[in-house]
N, C-alpha and C positions, 0 to 999 in steps of 0.2 A: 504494500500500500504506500499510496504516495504522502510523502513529509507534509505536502500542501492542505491536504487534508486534515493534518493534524491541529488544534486550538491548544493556546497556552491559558490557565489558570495561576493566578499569584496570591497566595496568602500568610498573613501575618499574624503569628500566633503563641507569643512571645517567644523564646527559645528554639531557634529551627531546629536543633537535634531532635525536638519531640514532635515536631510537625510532619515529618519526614515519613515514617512508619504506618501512617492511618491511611495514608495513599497509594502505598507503595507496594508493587508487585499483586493491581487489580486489574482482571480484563480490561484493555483498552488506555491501560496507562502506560507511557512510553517512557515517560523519565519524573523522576520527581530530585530536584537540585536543591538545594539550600544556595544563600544567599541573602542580597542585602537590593533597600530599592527605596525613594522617597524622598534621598538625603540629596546633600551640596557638594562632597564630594567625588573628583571621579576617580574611580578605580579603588574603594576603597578598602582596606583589610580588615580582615575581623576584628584586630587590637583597636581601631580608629572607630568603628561602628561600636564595639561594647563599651566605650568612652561616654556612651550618649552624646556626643560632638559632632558627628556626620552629619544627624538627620536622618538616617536611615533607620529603616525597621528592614529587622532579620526577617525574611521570608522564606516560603517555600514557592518556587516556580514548578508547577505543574503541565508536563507537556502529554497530549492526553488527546483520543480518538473520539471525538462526538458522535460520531454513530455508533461506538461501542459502549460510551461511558457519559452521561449528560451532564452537563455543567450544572444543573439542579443535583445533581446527585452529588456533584465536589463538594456544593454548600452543605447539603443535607449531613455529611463526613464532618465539614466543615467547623461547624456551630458544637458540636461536643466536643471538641477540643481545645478549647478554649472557657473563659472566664469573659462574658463579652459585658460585661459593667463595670470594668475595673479600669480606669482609665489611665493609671500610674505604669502598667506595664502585666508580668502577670506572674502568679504564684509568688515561689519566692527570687522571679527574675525584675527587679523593677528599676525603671527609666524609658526615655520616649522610644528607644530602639525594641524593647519589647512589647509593646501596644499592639492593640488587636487592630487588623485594618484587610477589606477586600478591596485588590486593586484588579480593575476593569480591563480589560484590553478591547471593549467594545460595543455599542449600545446595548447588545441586549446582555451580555453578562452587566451593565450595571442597573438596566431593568431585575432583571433576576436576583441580583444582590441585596436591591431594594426591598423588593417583593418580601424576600427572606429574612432581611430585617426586622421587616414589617408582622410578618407571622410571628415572627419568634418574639417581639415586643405584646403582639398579642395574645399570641400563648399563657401572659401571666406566670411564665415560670421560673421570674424573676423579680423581685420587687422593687429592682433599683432599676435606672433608666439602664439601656443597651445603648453603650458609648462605643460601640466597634466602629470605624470608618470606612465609608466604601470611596476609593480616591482608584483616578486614571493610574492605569500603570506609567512608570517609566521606566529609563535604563535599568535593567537587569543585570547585576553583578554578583557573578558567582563568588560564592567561597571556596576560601584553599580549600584542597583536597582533604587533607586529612578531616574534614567536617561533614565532606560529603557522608550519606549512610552511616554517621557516627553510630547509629544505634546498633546496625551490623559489626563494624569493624573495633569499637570499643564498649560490648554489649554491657559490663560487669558497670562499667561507669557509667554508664547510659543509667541503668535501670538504678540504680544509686542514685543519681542525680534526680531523676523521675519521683523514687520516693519520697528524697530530704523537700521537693519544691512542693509538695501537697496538688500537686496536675491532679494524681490518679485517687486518692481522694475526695477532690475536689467535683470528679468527671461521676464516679459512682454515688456522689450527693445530688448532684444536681440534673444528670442526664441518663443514668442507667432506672 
């Protein structure tokens, strides 16, 4: 199948190491990258973005087959993993580079974002306002390697860090 075909997804959900894994390796998904997007600098590294000084929020770029897998179904993945009323960052990762935020690459995924905001504010299954952002994408800057699939290639830390930050906690309160 052709590249052409394919649509990219971008979200931000504090901490890309745990954004990574709720996506990754489902029909229809081609790549799931971490990285950085939003901010003033270019080209910038991880050390520079978890400064809170960029402007950049750590995301996960999602590259991914629409006919296989819909862009309602990203959100739908989307929204439990996160903390979407906490506006300082998230768990125990906090500053503006951890902020929840959907960035768009196109009318109707920020119709769709909206929508889902919209549900999910009416859902009542929160009692604080849903301060998540839906913002345009822009430049897409990946992260060093060794970050990419952190959850793969340094599982023991991964899930260590997962527990001490109250994510999975957090997810089993509020959305299981």
């Amino acid at each position: 199948m052709s590249e052409l075909t394919y649509e990219k997804a971008t979200f931000a959900g504090g901490c890309f190491w745990c954004m990574v894994q709720p996506f990754d390796e489902l029909p229809g998904i081609i790549k799931v990258e971490s990285g950085f997007m939003g901010g003033h600098v270019d080209q910038p590294t991880y050390e520079q973005v978890k400064s809170g000084k960029s402007g950049h929020y750590e995301v996960v770029q999602i590259t991914y087959d629409p006919k296989r897998f819909s862009y309602e179904k990203l959100l739908s993945l989307y929204w439990p993993q996160i903390d979407p009323t906490d506006p300082e960052g998230q768990f125990h990762d906090r500053g503006p580079q951890y902020r929840t935020a959907i960035f768009y690459h196109n009318q109707s995924q920020k119709e769709k974002a909206i929508n889902s905001k919209v549900e999910l504010k009416n859902s009542k299954r929160f009692a604080k306002p849903i301060v998540t952002e839906i913002l345009e994408a822009s430049t897409f800057y990946a992260a060093e390697e060794k970050h990419q699939h952190f959850y793969k290639k340094s599982s023991s830390e991964y899930k260590e860090d997962r527990r001490k930050s109250g994510r999975n906690e957090f997810i089993k309160s509020h959305w299981e």
